[in-house]
Each structure stands twice: as structure tokens, then as C-alpha cells.
N, CA, C and O atoms as a GROMACS GRO file, in nm:
protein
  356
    1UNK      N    1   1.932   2.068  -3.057
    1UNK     CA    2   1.892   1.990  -2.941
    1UNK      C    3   2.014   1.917  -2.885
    1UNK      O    4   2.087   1.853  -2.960
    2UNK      N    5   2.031   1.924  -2.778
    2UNK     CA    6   2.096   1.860  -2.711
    2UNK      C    7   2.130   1.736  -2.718
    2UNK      O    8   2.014   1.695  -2.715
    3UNK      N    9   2.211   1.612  -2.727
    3UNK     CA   10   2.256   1.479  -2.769
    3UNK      C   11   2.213   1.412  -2.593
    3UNK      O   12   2.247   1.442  -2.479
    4UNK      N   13   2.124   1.307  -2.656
    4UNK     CA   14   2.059   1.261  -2.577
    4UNK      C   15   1.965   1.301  -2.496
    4UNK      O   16   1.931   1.232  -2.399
    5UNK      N   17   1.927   1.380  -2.515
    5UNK     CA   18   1.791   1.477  -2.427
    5UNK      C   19   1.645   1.348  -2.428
    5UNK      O   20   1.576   1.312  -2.333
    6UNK      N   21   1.643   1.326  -2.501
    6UNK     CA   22   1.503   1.227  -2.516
    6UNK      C   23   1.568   1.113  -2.436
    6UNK      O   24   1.509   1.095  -2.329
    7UNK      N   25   1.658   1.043  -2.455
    7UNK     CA   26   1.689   0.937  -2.396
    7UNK      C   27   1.705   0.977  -2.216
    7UNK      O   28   1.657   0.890  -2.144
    8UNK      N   29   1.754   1.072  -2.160
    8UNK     CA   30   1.740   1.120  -2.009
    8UNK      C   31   1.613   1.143  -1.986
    8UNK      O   32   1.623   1.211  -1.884
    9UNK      N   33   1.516   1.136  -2.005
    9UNK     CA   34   1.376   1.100  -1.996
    9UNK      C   35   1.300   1.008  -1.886
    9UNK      O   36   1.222   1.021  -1.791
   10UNK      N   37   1.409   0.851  -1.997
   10UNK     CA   38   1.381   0.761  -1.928
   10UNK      C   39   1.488   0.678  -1.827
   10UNK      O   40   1.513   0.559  -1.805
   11UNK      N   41   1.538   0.808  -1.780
   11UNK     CA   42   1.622   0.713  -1.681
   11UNK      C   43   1.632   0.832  -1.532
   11UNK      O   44   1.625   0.954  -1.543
   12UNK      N   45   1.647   0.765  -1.419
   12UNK     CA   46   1.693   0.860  -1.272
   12UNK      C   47   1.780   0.879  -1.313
   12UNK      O   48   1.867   0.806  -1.361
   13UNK      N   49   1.764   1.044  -1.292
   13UNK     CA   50   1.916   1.095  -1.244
   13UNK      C   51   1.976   1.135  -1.141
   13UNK      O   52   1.940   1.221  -1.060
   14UNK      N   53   2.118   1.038  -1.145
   14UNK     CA   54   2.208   1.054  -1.031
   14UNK      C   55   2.280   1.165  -1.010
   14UNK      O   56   2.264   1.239  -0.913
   15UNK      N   57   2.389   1.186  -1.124
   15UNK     CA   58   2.447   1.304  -1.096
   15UNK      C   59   2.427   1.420  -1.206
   15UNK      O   60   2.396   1.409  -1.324
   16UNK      N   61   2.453   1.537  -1.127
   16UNK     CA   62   2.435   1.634  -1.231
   16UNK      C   63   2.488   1.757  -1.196
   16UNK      O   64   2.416   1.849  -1.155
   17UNK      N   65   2.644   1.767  -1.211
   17UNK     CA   66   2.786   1.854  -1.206
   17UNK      C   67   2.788   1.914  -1.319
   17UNK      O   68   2.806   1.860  -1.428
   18UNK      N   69   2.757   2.096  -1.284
   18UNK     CA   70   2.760   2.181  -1.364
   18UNK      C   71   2.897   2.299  -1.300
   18UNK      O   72   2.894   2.374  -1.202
   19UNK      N   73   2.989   2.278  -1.384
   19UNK     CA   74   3.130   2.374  -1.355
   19UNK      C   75   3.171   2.450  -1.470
   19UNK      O   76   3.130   2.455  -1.586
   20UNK      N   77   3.257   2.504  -1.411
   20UNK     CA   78   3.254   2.609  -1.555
   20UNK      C   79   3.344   2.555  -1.688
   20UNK      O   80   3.340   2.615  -1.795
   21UNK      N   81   3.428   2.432  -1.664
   21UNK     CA   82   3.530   2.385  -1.737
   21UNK      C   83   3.463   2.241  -1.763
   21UNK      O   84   3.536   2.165  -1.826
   22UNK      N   85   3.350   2.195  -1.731
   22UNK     CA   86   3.250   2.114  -1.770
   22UNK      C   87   3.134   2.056  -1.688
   22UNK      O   88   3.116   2.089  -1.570
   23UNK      N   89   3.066   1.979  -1.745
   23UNK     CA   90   2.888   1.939  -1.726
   23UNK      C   91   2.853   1.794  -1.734
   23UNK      O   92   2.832   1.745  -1.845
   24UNK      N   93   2.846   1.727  -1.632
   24UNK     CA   94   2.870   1.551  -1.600
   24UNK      C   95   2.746   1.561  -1.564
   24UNK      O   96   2.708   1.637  -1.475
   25UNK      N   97   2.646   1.458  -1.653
   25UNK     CA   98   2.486   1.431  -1.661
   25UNK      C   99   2.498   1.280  -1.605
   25UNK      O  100   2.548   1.218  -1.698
   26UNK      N  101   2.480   1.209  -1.518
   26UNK     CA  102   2.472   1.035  -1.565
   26UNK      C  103   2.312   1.029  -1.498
   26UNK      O  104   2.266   1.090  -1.401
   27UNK      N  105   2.240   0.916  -1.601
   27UNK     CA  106   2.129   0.881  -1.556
   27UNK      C  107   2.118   0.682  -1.509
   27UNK      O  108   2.184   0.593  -1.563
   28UNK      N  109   2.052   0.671  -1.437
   28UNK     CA  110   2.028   0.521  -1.406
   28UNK      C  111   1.901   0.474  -1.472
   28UNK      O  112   1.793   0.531  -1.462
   29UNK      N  113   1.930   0.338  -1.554
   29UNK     CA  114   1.811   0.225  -1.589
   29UNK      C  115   1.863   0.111  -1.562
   29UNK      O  116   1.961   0.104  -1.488
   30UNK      N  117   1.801  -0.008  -1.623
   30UNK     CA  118   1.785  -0.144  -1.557
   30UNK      C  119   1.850  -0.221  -1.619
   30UNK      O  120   1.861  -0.339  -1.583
   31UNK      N  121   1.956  -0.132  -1.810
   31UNK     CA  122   1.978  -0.257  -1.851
   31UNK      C  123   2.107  -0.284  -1.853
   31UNK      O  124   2.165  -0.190  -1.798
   32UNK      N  125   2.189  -0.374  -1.891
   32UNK     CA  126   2.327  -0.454  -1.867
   32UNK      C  127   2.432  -0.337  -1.841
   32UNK      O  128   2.523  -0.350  -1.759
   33UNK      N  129   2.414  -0.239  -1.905
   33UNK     CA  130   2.478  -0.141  -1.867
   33UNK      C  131   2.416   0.027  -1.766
   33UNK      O  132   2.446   0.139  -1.806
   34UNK      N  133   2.364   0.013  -1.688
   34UNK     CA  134   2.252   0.059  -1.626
   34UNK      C  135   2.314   0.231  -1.603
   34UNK      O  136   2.241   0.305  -1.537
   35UNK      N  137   2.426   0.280  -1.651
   35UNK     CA  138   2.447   0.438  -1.643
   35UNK      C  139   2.490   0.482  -1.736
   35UNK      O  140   2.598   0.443  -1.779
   36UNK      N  141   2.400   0.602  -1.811
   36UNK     CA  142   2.395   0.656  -1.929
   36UNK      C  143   2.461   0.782  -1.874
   36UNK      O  144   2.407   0.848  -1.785
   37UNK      N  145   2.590   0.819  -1.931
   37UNK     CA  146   2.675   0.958  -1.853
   37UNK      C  147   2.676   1.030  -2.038
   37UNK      O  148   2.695   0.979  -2.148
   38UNK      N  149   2.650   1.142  -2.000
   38UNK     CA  150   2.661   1.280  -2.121
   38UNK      C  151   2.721   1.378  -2.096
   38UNK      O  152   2.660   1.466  -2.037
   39UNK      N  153   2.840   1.395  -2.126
   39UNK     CA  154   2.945   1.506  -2.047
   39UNK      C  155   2.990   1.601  -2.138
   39UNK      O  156   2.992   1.565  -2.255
   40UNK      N  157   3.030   1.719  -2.110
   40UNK     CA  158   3.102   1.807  -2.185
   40UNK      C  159   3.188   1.880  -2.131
   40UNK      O  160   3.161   1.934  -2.023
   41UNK      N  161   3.321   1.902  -2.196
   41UNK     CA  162   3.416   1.980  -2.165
   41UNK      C  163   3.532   2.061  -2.215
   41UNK      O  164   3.625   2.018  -2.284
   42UNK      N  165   3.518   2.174  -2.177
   42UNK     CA  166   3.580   2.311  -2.214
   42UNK      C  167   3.716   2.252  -2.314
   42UNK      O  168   3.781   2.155  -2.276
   43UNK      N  169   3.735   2.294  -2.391
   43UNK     CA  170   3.897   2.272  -2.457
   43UNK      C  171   3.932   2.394  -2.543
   43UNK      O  172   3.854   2.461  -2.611
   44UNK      N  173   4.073   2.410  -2.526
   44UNK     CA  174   4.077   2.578  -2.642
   44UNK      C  175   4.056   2.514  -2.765
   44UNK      O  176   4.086   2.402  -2.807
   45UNK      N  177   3.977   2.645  -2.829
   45UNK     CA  178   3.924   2.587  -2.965
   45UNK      C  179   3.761   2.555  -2.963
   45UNK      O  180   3.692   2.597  -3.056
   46UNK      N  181   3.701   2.478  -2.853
   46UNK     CA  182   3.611   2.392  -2.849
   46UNK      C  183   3.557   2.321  -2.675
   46UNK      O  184   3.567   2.339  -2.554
   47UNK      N  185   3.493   2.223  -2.789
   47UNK     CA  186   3.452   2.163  -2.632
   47UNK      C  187   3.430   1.982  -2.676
   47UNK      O  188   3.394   1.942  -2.787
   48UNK      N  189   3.450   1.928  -2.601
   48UNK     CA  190   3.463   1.775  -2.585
   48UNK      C  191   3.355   1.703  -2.592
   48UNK      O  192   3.277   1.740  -2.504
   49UNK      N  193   3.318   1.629  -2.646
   49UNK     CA  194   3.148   1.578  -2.615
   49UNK      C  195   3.126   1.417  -2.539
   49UNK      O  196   3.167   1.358  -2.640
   50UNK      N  197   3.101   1.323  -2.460
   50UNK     CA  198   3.100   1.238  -2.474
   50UNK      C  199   2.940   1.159  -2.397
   50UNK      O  200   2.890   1.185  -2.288
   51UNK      N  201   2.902   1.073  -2.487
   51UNK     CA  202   2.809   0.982  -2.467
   51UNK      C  203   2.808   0.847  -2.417
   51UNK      O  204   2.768   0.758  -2.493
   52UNK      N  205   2.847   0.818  -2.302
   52UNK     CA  206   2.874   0.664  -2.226
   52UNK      C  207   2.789   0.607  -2.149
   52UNK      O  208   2.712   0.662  -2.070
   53UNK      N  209   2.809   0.436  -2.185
   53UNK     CA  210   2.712   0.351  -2.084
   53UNK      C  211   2.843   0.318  -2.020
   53UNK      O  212   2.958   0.317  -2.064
   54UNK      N  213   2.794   0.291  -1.906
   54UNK     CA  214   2.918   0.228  -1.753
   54UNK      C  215   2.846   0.097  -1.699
   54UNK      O  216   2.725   0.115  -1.712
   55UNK      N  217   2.863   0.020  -1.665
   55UNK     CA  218   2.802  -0.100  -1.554
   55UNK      C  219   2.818   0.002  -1.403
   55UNK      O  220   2.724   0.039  -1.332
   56UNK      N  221   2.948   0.029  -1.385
   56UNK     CA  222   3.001   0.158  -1.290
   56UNK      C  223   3.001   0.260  -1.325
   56UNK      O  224   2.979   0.288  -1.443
   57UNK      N  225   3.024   0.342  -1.241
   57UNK     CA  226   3.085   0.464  -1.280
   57UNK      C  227   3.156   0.562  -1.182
   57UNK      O  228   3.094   0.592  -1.079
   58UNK      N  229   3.277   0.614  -1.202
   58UNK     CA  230   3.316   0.699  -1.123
   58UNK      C  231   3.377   0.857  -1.151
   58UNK      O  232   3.500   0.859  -1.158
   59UNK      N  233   3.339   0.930  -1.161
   59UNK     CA  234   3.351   1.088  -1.199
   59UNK      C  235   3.472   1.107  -1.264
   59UNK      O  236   3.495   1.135  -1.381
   60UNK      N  237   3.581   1.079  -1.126
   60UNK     CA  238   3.720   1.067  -1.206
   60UNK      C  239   3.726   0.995  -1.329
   60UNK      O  240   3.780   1.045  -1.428
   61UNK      N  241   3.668   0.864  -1.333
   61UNK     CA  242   3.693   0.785  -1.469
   61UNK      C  243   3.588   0.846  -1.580
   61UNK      O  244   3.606   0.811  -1.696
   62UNK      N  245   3.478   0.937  -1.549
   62UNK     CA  246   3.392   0.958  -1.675
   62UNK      C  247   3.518   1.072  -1.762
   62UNK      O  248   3.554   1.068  -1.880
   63UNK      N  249   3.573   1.186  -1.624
   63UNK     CA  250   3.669   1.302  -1.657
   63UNK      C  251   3.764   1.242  -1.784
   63UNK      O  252   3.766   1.278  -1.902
   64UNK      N  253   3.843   1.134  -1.711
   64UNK     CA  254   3.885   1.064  -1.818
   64UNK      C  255   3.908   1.049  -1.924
   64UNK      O  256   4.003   1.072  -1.999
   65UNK      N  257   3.722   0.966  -1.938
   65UNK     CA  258   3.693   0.899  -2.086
   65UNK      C  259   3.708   1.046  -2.173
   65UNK      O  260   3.763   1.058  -2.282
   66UNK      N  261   3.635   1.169  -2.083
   66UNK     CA  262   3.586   1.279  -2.137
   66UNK      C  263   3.715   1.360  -2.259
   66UNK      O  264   3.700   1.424  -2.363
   67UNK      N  265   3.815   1.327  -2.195
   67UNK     CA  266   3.952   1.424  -2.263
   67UNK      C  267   3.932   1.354  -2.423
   67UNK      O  268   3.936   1.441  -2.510
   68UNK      N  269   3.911   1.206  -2.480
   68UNK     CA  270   3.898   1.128  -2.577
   68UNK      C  271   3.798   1.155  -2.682
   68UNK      O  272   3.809   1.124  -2.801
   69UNK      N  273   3.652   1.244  -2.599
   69UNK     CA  274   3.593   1.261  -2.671
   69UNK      C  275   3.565   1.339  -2.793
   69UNK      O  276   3.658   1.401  -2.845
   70UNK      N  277   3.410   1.344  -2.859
   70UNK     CA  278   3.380   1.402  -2.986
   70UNK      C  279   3.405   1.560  -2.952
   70UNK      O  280   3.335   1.622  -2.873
   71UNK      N  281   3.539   1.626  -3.039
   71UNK     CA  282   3.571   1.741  -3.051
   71UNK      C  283   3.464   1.805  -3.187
   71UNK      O  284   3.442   1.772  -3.303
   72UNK      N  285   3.408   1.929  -3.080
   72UNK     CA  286   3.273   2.043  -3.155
   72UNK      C  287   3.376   2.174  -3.152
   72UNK      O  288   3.370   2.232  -3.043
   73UNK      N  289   3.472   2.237  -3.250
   73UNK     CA  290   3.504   2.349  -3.302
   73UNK      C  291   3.360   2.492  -3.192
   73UNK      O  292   3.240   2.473  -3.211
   74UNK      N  293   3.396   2.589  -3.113
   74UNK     CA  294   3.316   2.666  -3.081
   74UNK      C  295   3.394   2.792  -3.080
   74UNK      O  296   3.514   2.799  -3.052
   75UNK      N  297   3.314   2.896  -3.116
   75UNK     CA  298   3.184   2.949  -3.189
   75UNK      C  299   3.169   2.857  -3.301
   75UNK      O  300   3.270   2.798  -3.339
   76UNK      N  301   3.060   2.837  -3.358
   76UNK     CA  302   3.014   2.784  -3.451
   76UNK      C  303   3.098   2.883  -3.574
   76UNK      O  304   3.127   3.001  -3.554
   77UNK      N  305   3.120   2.829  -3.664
   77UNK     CA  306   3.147   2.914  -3.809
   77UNK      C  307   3.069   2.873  -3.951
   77UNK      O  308   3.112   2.761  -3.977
   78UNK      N  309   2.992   2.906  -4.034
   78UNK     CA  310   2.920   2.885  -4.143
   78UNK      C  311   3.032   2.774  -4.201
   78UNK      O  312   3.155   2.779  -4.196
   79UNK      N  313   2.963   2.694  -4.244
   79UNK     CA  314   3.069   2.594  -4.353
   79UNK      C  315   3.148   2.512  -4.245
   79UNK      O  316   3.211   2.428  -4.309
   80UNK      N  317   3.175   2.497  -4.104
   80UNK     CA  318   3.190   2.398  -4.045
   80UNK      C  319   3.098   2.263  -4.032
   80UNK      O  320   2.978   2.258  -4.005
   81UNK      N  321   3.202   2.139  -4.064
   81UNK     CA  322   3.130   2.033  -4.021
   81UNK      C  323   3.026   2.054  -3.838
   81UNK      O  324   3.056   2.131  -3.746
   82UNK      N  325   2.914   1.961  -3.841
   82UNK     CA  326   2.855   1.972  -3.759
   82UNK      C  327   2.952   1.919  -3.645
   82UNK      O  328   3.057   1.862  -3.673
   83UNK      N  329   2.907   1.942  -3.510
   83UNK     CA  330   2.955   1.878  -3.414
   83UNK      C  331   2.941   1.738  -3.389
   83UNK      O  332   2.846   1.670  -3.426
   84UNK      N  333   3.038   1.699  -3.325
   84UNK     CA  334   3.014   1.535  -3.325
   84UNK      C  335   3.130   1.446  -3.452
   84UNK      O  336   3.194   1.342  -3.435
   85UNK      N  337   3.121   1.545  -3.584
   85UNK     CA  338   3.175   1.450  -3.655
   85UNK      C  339   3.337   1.479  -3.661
   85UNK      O  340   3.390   1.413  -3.751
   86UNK      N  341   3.388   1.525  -3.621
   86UNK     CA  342   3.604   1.518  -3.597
   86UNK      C  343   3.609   1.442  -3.504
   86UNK      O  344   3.536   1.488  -3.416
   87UNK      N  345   3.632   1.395  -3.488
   87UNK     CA  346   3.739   1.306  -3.361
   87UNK      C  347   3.872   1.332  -3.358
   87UNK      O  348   3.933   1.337  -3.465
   88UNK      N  349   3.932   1.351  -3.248
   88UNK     CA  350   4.057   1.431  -3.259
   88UNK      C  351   4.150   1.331  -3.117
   88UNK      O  352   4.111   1.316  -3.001
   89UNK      N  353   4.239   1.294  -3.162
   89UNK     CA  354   4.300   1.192  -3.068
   89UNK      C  355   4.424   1.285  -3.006
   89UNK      O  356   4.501   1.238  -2.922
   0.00000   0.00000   0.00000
């Protein structure tokens, strides 16, 4: 399942940029931080994961945060850690 799927539920969604080198989800709610952004993006090797609240938000700056994020090893290989858990700086 997808990371954060239940939680986009409960919120409008604003944007939703599907490219081939990545996939920018942000949804709107009411609280202190009111935009929930779920992005992914292409990297050799893999793909980037990231899960952010913004007060703002601006595409360029999610792209950004996005390069920082949780590195997922793809194709999957038996005996790899799950996705989510390397962080790779």
C-alpha cells in the first residue's frame, strides 16, 4: 500500500503532478500545518520517497525537499531491507 493513502482521504486535493521522473500529491486540511505533500522521484538505482507537512508550499521547494528523501532500492530484490528504511544523504 501506498504511504499515506488513508491519510489523503481526509484532506482536498490540490495538486496532483504525474511525470515520468516523478509524482507530487499535496492535500489541504485545517491544521497548523494545513499541506500534506507525498512525492516520489526517479533516481538511478531507485526512487526517492518523501512525506511532508508545509504551512506553504511551493513545487519548486517540495522538488527540493524531494532529492533528501527516503531512498527505496528498485526492482525490489528478496532479502532487501523494506523501503523507507536507508536514508541516503
Amino acid at each position: 500500500m501506498r504511504a499515506g493513502r488513508k491519510e489523503k482521504k481526509m484532506f482536498t486535493e490540490i495538486v496532483n503532478i504525474r511525470k515520468e521522473k516523478y509524482d507530487i500529491w499535496v492535500g489541504k486540511d485545517l491544521e497548523d500545518y494545513p499541506y500534506l505533500c507525498d512525492a516520489y522521484l526517479k533516481v538511478q538505482g531507485g526512487i526517492r520517497h518523501l512525506i511532508q507537512r508545509y504551512k506553504e508550499y511551493q513545487i519548486k521547494e517540495i522538488k527540493k525537499d524531494l532529492k533528501k528523501g527516503y531512498f527505496s532500492i528498485r526492482p525490489y530484490v528478496l532479502a532487501q531491507p523494506s523501503k523507507g528504511r536507508r536514508r541516503l544523504k
